[in-house]
N, C-alpha and C positions, 0 to 999 in steps of 0.2 A: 372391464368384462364382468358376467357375472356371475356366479362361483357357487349356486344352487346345483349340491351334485352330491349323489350319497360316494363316498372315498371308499364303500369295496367294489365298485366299478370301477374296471381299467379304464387307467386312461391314456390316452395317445396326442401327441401334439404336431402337426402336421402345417408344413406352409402351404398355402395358397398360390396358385398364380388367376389372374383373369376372373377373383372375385372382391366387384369394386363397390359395391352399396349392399345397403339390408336384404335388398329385394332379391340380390345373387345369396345372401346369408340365408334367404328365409326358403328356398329354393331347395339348398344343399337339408336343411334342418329338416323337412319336409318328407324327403327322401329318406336323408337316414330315421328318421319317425318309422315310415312304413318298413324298414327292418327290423328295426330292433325298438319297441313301443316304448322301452325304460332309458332310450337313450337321448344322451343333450349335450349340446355342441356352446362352445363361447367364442366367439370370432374377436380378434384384435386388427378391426381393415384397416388402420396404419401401418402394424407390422406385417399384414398378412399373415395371418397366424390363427389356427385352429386349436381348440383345447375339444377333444371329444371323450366322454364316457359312454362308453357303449363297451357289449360283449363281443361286437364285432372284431375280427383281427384288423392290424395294420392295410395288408393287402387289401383284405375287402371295404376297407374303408374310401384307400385309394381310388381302387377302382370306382367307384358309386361315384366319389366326387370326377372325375374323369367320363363317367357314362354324362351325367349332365354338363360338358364342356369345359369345365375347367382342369385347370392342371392343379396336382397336390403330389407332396413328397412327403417324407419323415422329417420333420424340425429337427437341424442338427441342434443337440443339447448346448444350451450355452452357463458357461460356470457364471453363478450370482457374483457380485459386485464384492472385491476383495476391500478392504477396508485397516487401516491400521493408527493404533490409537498408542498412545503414552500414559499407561496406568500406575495410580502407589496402591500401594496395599495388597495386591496382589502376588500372592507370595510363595503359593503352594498349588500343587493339581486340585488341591480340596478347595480352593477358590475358585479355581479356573472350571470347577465341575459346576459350579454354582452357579456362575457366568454360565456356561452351555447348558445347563438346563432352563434357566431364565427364557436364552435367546431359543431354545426348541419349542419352549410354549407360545411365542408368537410365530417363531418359520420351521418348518420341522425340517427344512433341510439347510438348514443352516450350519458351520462348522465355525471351531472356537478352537487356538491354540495361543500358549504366550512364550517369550522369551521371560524367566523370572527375571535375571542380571540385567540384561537394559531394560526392563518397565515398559516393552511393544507387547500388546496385544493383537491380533491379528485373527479377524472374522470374515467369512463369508457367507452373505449373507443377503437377501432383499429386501431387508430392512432399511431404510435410510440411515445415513450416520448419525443423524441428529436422535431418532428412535435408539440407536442402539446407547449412545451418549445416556440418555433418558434412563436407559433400564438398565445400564452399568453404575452408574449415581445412585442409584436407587440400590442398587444393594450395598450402600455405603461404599464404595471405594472411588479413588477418584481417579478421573478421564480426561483426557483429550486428544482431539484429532489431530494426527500427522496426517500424508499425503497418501490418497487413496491411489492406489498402485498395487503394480506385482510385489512380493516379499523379496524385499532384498535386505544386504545386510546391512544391522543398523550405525550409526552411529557412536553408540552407545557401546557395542560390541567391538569397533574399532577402536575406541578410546583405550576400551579395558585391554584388550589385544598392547596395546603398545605400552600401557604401564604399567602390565604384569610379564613385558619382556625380558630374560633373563640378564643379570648384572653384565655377565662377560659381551653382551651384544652390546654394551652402551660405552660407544669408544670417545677415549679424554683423547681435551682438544689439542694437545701438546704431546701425547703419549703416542709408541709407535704407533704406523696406521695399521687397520685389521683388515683381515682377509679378506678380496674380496670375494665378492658372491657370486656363483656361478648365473652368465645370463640366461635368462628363459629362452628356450627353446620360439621365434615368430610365431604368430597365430594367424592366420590368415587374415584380411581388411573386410568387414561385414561390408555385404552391398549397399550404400546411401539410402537411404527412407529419403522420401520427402519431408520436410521439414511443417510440422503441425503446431499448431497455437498451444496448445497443452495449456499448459497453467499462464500461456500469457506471452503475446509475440508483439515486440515493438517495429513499427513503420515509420519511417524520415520521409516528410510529404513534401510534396513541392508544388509549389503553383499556386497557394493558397492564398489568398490578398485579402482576405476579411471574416467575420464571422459567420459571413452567411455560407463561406465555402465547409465551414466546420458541419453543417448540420447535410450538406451533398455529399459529403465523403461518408459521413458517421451512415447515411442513409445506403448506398453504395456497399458499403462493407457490410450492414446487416441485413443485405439480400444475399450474399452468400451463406452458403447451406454449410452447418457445423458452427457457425458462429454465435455465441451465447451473451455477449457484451461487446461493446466497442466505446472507446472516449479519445476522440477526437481533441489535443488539444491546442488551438492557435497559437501560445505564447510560446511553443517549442518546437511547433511544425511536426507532430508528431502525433501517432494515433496507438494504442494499448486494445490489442484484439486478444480474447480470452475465448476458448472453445473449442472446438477439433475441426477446422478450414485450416486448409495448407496454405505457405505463404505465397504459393503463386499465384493462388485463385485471390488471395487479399488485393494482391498486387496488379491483377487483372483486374480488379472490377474497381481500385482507384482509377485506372488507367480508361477505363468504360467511361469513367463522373469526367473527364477530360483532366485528371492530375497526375501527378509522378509521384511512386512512390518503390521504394526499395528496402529491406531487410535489414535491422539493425542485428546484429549477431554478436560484435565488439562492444560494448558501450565508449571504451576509449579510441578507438579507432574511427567510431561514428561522431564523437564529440570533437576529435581530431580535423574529420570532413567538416561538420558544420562550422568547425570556426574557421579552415579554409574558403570554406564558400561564402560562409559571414562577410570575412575580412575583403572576397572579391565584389560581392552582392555590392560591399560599402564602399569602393572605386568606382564601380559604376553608376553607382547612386550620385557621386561626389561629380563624375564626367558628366553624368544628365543632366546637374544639378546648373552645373558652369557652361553645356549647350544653350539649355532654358532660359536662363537668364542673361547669357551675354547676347539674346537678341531680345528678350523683354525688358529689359530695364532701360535699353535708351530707346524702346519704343516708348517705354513708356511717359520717360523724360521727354522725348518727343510728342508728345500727346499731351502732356499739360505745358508746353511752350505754344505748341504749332496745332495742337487738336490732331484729334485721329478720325476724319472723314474725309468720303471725296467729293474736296470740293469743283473741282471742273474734270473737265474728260481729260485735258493734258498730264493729269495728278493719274490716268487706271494704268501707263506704263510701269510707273514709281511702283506704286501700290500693288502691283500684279506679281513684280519682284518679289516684294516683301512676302507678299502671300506664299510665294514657292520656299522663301526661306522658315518661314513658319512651317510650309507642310514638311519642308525635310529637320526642322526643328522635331514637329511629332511623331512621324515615321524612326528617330533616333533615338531621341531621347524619353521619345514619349511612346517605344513600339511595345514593350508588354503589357502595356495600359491597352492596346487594341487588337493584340494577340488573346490577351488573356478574356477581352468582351467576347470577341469571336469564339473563343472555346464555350465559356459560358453561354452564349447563345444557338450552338449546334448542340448542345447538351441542355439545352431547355432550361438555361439557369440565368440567376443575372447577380451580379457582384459587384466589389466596390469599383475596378476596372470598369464595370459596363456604365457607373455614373462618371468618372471620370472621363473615358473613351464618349459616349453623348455630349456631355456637358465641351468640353473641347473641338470635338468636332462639328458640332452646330456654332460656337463660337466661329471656325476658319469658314465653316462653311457660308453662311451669312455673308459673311466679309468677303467672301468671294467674288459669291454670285452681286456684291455692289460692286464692284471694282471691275467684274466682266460683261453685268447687264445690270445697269445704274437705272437705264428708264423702268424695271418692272417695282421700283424702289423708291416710295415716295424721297422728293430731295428733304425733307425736315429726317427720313432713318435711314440715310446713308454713313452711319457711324460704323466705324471698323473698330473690329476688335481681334486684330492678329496680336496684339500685346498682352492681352488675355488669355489668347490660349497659350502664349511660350512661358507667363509667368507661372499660370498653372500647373503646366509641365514641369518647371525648373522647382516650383516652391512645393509641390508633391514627392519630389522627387529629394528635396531636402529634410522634408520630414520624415521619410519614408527611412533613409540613413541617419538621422537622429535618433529615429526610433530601433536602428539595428544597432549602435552603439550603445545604447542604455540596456535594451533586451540581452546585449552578449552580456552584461555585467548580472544577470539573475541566474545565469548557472555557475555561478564561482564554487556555489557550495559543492557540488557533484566534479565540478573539475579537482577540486581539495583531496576530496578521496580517491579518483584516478589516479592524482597524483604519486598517492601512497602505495602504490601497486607498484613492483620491484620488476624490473626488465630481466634481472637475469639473478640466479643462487649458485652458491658453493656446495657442489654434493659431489660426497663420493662415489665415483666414476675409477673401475679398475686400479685399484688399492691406491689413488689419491684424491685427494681434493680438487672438481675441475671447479670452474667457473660455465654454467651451461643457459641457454633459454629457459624462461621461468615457464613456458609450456613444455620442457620437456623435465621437469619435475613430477615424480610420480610418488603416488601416498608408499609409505613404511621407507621412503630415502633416507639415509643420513645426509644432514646440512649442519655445517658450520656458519656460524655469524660471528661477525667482528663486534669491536666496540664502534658506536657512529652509523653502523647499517643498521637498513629494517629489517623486521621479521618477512622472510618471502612469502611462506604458506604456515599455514596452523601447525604447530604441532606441539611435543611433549619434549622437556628436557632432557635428556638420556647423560649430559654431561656439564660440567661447570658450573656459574649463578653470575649474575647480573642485575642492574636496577634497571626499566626498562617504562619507558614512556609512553604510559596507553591515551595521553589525553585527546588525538585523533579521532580513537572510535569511540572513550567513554566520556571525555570531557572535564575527566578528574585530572588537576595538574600535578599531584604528586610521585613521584615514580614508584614503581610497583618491583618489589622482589623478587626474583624470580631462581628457582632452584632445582634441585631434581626432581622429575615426575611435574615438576608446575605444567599448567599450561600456554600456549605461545599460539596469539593471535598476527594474521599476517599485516601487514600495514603499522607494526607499531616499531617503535625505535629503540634498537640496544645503545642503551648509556655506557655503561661502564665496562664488565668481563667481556669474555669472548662464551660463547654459549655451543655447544654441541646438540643440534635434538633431530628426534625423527619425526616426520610429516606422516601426519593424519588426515588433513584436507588440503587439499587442492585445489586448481582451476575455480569454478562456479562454486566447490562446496565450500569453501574459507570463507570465516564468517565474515570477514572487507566484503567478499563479492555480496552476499548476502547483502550486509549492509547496503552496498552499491543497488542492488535493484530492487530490495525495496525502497529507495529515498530516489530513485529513479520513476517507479510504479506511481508513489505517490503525488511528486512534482506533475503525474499527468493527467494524475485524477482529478475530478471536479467537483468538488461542496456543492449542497443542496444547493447552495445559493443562487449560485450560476444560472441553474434551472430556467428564469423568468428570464436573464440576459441570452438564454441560446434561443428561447421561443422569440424573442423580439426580431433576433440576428438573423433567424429564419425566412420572417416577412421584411425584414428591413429594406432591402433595397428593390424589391416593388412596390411596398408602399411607397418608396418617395419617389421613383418614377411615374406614377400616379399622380405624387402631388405635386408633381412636375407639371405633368399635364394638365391637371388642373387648377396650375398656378396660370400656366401661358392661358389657357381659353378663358378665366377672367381678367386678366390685363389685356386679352384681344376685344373683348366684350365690354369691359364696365371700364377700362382704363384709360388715361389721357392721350393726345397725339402725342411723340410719334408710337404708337399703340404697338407695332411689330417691334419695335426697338426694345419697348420696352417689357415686351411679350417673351422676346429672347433672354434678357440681359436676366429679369426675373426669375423664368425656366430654367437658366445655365446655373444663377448661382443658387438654386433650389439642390441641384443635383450632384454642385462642387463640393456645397457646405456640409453636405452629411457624412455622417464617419462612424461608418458600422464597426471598422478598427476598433477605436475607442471602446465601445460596448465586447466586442470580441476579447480586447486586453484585459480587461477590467478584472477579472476571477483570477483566468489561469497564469498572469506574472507575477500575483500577490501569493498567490499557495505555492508556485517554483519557490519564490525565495524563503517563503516562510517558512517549506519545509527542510530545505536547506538549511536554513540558518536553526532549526531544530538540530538538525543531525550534529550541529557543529557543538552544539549541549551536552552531546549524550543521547539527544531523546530524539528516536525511532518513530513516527509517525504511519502509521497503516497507508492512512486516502485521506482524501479531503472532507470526508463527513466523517472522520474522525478529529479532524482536525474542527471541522464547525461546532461537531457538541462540544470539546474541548471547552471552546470558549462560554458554555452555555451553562453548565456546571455549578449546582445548588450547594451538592454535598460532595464528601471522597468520604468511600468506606476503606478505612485500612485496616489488617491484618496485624496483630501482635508479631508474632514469632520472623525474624526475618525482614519485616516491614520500618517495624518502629525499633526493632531491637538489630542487634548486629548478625544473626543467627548461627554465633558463634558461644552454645550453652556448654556451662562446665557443671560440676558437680561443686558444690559448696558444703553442704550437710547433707549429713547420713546418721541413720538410728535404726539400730537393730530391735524386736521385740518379742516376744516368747523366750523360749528354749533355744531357739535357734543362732547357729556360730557363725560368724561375720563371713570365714573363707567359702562355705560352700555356698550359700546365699549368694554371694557375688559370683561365685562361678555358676550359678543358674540364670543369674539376671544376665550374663554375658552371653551365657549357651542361645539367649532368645534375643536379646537385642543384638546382635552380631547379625540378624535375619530379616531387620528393621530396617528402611531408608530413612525413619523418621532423625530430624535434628538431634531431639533429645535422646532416643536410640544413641548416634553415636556418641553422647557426653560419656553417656553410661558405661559406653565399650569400653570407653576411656578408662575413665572411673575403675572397672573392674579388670581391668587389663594383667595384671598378673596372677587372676583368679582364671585365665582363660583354660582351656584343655578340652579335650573330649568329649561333648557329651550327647547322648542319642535324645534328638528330639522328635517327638511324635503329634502329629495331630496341630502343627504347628497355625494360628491364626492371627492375622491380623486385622481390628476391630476398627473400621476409620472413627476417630472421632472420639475412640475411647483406650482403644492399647493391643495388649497382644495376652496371647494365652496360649498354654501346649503341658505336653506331659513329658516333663524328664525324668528318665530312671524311677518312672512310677508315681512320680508326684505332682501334682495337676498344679501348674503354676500359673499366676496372673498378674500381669504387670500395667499400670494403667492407671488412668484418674475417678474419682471417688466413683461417675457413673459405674464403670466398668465393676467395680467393688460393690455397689449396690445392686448391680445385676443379680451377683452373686451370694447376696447376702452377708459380706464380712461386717464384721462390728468394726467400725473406726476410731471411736472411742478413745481407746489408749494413747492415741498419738496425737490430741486433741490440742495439748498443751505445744509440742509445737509445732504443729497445723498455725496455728493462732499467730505465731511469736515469727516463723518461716516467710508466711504470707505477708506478713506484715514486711518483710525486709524484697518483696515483688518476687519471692520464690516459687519457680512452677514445681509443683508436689508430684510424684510420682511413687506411687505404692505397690508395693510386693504382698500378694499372699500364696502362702503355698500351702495344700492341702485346707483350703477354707477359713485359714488364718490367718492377721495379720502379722507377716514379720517382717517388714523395714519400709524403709517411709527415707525415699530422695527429696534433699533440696535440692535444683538448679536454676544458677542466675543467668542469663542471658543480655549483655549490658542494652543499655538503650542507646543509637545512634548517638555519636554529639551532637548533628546535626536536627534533630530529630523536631527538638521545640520551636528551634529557631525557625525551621518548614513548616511546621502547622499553626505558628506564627501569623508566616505570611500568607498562607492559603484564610486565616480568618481575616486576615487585613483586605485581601480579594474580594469578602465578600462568600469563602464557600465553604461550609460549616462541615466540621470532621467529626466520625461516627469509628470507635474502633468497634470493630466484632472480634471474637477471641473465644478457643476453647477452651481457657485457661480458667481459674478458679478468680473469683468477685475478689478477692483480696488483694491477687495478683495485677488481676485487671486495673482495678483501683487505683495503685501505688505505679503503675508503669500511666493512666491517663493523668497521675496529677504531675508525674513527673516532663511530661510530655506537655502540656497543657492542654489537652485534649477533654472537652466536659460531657459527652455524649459515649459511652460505649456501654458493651453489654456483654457481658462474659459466659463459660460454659454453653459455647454456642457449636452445634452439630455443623459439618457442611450445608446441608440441608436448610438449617436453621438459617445460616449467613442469606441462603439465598432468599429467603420468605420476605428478610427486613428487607434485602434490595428491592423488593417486589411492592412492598408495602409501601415505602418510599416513594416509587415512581406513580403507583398509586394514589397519591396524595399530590403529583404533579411535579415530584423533585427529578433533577438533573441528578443524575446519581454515577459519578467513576468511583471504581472499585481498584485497590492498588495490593497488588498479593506477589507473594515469590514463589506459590508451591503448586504443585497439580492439584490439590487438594482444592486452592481457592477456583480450580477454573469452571465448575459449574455457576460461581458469582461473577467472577470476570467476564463469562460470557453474559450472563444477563444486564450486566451495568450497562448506561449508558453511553459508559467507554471504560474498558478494561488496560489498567497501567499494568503492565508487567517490572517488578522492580525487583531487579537482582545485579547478577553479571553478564548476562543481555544471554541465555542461555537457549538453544535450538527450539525448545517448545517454546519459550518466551516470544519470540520473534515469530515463530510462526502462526501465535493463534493471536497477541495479545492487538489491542488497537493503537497503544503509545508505548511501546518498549523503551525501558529506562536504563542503560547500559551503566550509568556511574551505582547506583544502588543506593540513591539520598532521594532522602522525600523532599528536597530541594528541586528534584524533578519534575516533582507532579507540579508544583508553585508556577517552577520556571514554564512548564507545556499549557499551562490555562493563561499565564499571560504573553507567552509569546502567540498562543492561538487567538485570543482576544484582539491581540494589536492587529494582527492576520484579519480576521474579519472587520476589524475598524476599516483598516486601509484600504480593502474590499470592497464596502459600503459605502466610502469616499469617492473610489473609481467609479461604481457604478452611477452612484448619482451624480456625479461630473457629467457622466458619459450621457447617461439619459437627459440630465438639465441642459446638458449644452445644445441635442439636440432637438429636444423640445424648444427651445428659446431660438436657438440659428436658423431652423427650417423655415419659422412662420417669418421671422425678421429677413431672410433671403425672399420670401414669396413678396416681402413688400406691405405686410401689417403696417409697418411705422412711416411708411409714405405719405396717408393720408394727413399724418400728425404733423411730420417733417419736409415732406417736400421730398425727401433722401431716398433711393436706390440703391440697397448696398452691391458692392462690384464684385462679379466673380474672382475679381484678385483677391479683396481682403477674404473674400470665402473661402480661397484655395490655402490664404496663412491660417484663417482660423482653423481651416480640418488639419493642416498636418500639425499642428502645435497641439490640438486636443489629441492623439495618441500618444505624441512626446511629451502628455504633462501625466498620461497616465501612467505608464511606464516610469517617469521619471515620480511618482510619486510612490507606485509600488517600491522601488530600489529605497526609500528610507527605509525599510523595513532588515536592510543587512546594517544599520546602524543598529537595530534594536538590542540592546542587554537587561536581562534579567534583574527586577530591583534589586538582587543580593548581591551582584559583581560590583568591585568596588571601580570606582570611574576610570576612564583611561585616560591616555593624550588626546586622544580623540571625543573623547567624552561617549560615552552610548546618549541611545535618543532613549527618553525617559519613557515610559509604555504609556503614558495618557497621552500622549503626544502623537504618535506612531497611527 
């Protein structure tokens, strides 16, 4: 619309009804002209939506549009697009004013409020999120997107809720039991919604037989209204709709394309169904297999003893037989081969079924009509081919179950974590311990764990300690401590104590579940790569019924006697040999397992074009603080200077970093911890990228690195010597001035991973060359890259700054991941080429990052570029198998090598050659759960080596 309006003319915003083009806009515009000569109208005829400035009132506005035929109302107001973000630095209303007036110069009716303790900020606004991200960055502090919604409570605010519960509520697990709680009062059952895509609804498809059905269904689902994405994926029978269409209308308009399809809601309850129906689907496969063949194999052994034509009349009773038992051979074993052409063909589609169902049935049929009218049938092409179509039948029908026996073996990984979901917990229930359904667990319960049990649901220790086994979700095999206030992720396994804690998450919010749908999300998604395999899969099997047809009319035409015979046999195995399968399998079984066998690492994979740049990968920019160090900083050296006395010094640096999320913040707290007490702080700021500043009890105090100090002018000078001597030992320097002077000067060390050289090690053995960024002092920087082995970094670098090199970078053509643990990195995280989140796989981590690194080793990022590598190798394998076999099978079934040979190839060997080419693609994706990472040391099994893969 266009927005030419002076703003002290009222304005009124008004729906429409019964105005559908310009010509009705320019109609109403016209009209209201000759009222009011200063007045102008902006029409939105998608929304039917009026914006008018005029002195006109509401009513009269009405009416005028009403006198020329249409209908109009008052536009009820609709609230802007609520939005909520995960901010640091943000820390006082005097920032948050800053933020709201930023965001009123672009929307003036925009609102701004935060939570300081969890780090949500919360905007409404019409701004896009990506704009507000923009102009929240830009005032130095740092941002990211949670999930645009209503304001609910956070996270963050739940956590803190439970481990600032008071002592006497945290009941020992042998001590008596405590009282218990009185139950709540029923709340009534809200009425059911219909169930809507929202962030993302998975569908269990049925009926699907090739690639070409993936691109009817994907087509299908995105003529429903509300739908913003759809990925349809063949190697799991499943399709990932994203957008606000409800699931019935999904489920109707697969049901429209002629398929079946229904609501995944359980993920283990639906993984449960498909391996039921797997394991029948593979019976039946196994019966059709043993119909097919126990009458084509001694046909066919009868065929090269006795020959298969007819040769006198007294041979069409024999032969007539035979015929009937081949057709109830087809009708059986071979009925959703010609169910499923039929549906495809009232649905104006054609699939691997419709070449199948053709190809066999011009086989019986042929044979038929020799065997019931032999004279319209030259005698040199009275060859039958009823052995033809039962091996068809039987030898498709065995691939067909070869291929569902390898395919069940690519979701082991997602079965893994299912597994780790606990059926039922120990929660206090009426002052004892029951044993109850893990759905009827509700967050702030007390649960007891045993030694030998998993954790059920997330929570916080309230009682006991234990060593406890995270290497399920993180991939790290040493066990983990675990004590009071720790916290307790669900799916992992108590080793040794008995554990008391309360539940914080639950159901879907426990980071397992988490876990579970995204490495579900991603097994459906599809790499750029695909791309050219689903446009082939799309024309695939018209083209080769085409080239069907255009095989028979040159063997009718240009070919030898018996010219029908051989018009058939050529036509049939045109139709048999091709195997859109193969091209369908090729992508989507190599990224199930791949990203499975990621998860089984540690490492969280977003989708599969994260997973493709993965492997594509020039540079990794990493992160000092947290990355490459442990970001566990202490205090090492301290130096006081002026006048000034060591105890109140430290009780000012505490009064301000006490206010801080930063790492170093808490060393400090540390550090100054018996200096703590009272003290009034004003004007309190936090500077991203440089420090913090405020006035206590009168005295304007500044704590922060040299920039901040030179803002303000301090002379540094005095503390030069050891500045020098500090740095030198990879000390990050932290300076105090107060009242415009310097008085003390922090060292803290921060150790460096152990693992740390060995990773960037291997990442240059790759092939991918490491860059630290840091806003730490050149000296520091220095002594942590030589110690690292790292020969590229650049220190004293702003947020800002970090993001310009990754910019510059790709600029010059580099693949560029970016590997960070803080909010602070997420403005480069999002611009890299793929952003590693590496920590303790934390709720923002997971939510925004493209490879979440759950163990917190830059072993990670090593292990994620070459396991994505072998992922696209095996990929590229598949594919060109897929395309060469049928580039080479098609022209050699049409009969190219006849002229050369003499040879015909037979729809039998066509029918072994297609079903073996999906079963060699499949079975070649499945090397891919052999793969282990160069740094795991060999098993019994030996891993397959990644150049191999």
């Amino acid at each position: 619309m266009n927005t030419e309006h002076t703003t002290a003319v009222p304005e009124t915003e008004l729906s429409l009804e019964g105005v559908k083009c310009n010509g009705c806009v320019n109609k109403i515009r016209r009209a209201l002209v000759e009222s009011d000569p200063d007045a102008s109208i902006e029409v939105d005829l998608e929304q039917r939506l009026a914006r008018v400035h005029s002195v006109l009132s509401a009513d009269q506005l009405i009416n005028l549009v009403e006198e020329l035929g249409y209908g109009a109302s008052l536009s009820e107001p609709v609230a802007p697009p609520h939005h909520r973000f995960r901010v640091e630095g943000v820390k006082c209303n005097g920032c948050l004013n800053k933020i709201r007036s930023a965001l009123l110069d672009r929307d003036e009716g925009a609102e701004a409020s935060a939570d300081f303790d969890a780090k949500v900020l919360e905007i409404q606004s019409q701004l896009p999120p990506t704009e507000v991200i923009e102009l929240v960055s830009g005032l130095g502090y740092g941002i990211q997107p949670l999930e645009t919604a209503e304001p609910t409570e956070t996270l963050a605010e739940t956590d803190a809720a439970q481990q600032t519960a008071e002592p006497e509520t945290r009941e020992p697990v042998n001590a008596a039991e405590p009282e218990p709680e009185p139950e709540p009062e029923p709340e009534p059952e809200p009425e059911p919604e219909p169930e809507t895509v929202g962030q993302g609804l998975q569908l269990a498809l049925e009926g699907m037989t090739c690639a070409g059905c993936v691109k009817s269904i994907e087509t299908a689902i995105q003529g429903v209204s509300g739908v913003d994405r759809v990925e349809v994926n063949f190697g799991s029978r499943s399709a990932l709709v994203s957008g606000s269409a409800s699931a019935e209308d999904l489920i109707h308009a697969v049901e429209q394309a002629g398929y079946g399809a229904s609501l995944v809601e359980d993920p283990e309850q639906a993984e449960q169904q498909k391996e039921a129906f797997e394991a029948a689907e593979y019976r039946r496969k196994l019966i059709n297999t043993g119909i097919g063949l126990g009458l084509g194999v001694p046909l066919m052994i009868a065929g090269f003893t006795h020959g298969m034509e007819l040769s006198s009349p007294a041979e069409r009773g024999f032969w007539g037989l035979i015929g009937l038992l081949t057709l109830a051979v087809l009708l059986s074993a071979g009925r959703h081969f010609y169910v499923g052409a039929w549906k495809a063909f009232t649905h104006h589609n054609a699939n691997m079924d419709t070449l199948i169902a053709t190809g066999t049935g011009a086989a019986w049929l042929y044979s038929m009509v020799v065997v019931v009218a032999p004279g319209i049938v030259p005698e040199a092409a009275r060859g039958l081919y009823f052995e033809a179509a039962a091996m068809i039948i039987g030898l498709i029908n065995l691939g067909q179950a070869l291929e569902l026996k390898a395919r069940g073996r690519t979701s082991q990984a997602i079965k893994r974590l299912l597994n780790l979901r606990t059926k039922s917990a120990r929660v206090w229930r009426e002052g004892r311990y029951q044993e109850l359904p893990i759905e009827q667990v509700q967050q702030d319960d007390l649960l007891q764990v045993r030694p030998g049990e998993q954790i059920p649901v997330d929570g916080v220790v309230t009682e006991g300690s234990s060593n406890l086994d995270e290497s399920m979700l993180t991939g790290e095999p040493m066990p983990v401590k675990k004590t009071l206030g720790d916290e307790l992720s669900a799916g992992t396994l108590n080793r040794t104590g008995a554990l008391c804690f309360r539940a914080t998450r639950v159901g879907k919010a426990t980071r397992l579940a988490q876990i579970i749908e995204m490495v579900r999300r991603a097994q459906n998604s599809k790499p750029p790569i695909s791309r050219l395999a689903d446009q082939v899969s799309s024309i695939f099997v018209p083209a080769v019924m085409l080239i069907a047809v255009a095989t028979a009319l040159a063997w009718y035409n240009l070919g030898p006697d018996p010219r029908v015979v051989h018009m058939l046999v050529a036509a049939t195995t045109v139709l048999i040999i091709a195997c859109p399968c193969a091209l369908g399998l090729a992508t989507p079984i190599s990224t199930m397992i791949g990203v499975g066998k990621a998860a089984e690492f540690g490492i969280l994979i977003r989708n599969g074009e994260a997973l493709q740049k993965a492997s594509t990968l020039s540079y990794v920019v990493v992160d000092k603080t947290g990355t490459l160090t442990l970001g566990q900083p202490r205090v090492t050296n301290f130096e006081l200077y002026g006048d000034g006395a060591k105890e109140p010094t430290l009780a000012l640096v505490h009064a301000l970093e006490s206010r801080s999320e930063h790492p170093l913040g808490e060393a400090l707290v540390s550090y100054c911890q018996d200096q703590s007490g009272e003290q009034e702080v004003e004007a309190f700021e936090a500077l991203s990228g440089k420090g913090l500043q405020a006035r206590v009890a009168g005295q304007q105090v500044l704590i922060g690195n040299p920039r901040l100090m030179a803002d303000h002018r301090i002379d540094l000078s005095i503390a030069q010597s050891h500045v020098e001597s500090w740095e030198a030992e990879a000390r990050t320097l932290v300076y105090v001035a107060i009242d415009g002077h310097l008085s003390a000067l922090f060292g803290i060390a921060d150790p460096i991973k152990p693992d740390a050289a060995e990773a960037i090690q291997r990442l240059k053995q790759d092939g991918v060359r490491v860059l630290m960024l840091t806003g730490d002092n050149p000296a520091t920087a220095a002594a942590v890259a030589r110690q690292t082995g790292i020969d590229e970094y650049q220190a004293e670098l702003m947020p800002d700054d970090k993001l310009a090199e990754i910019r510059r970078l790709q600029s010059l053509g580099e693949r560029v991941g970016m590997a960070g643990d803080g909010i602070n990195d997420a403005p480069a995280l999002s611009q890299a080429d793929v952003g590693f989140a590496i920590g303790s796989g934390t709720d923002v981590a997971i939510e925004s990052a493209d490879i979440t690194l759950m163990r917190g080793s830059l072993h990670g990022i090593a292990d994620a570029v070459e396991l994505s590598r072998a992922t696209l190798r095996n990929i590229k394998q598949n594919l060109w198998g897929a395309f060469t076999y049928n580039a080479l099978g098609i022209p050699v079934a049409a009969g190219v090598l006849y002229p050369f040979t003499g040879l015909l190839l037979s729809p039998v060997i066509a029918g072994v050659a297609m079903s073996l080419s999906s079963v060699t693609v499949v079975s070649n994706a499945n090397r891919l759960r052999f793969f282990a990472p160069s740094h795991l040391p060999h098993t019994d099994n030996g891993p397959v080596a990644k150049e191999s893969v």
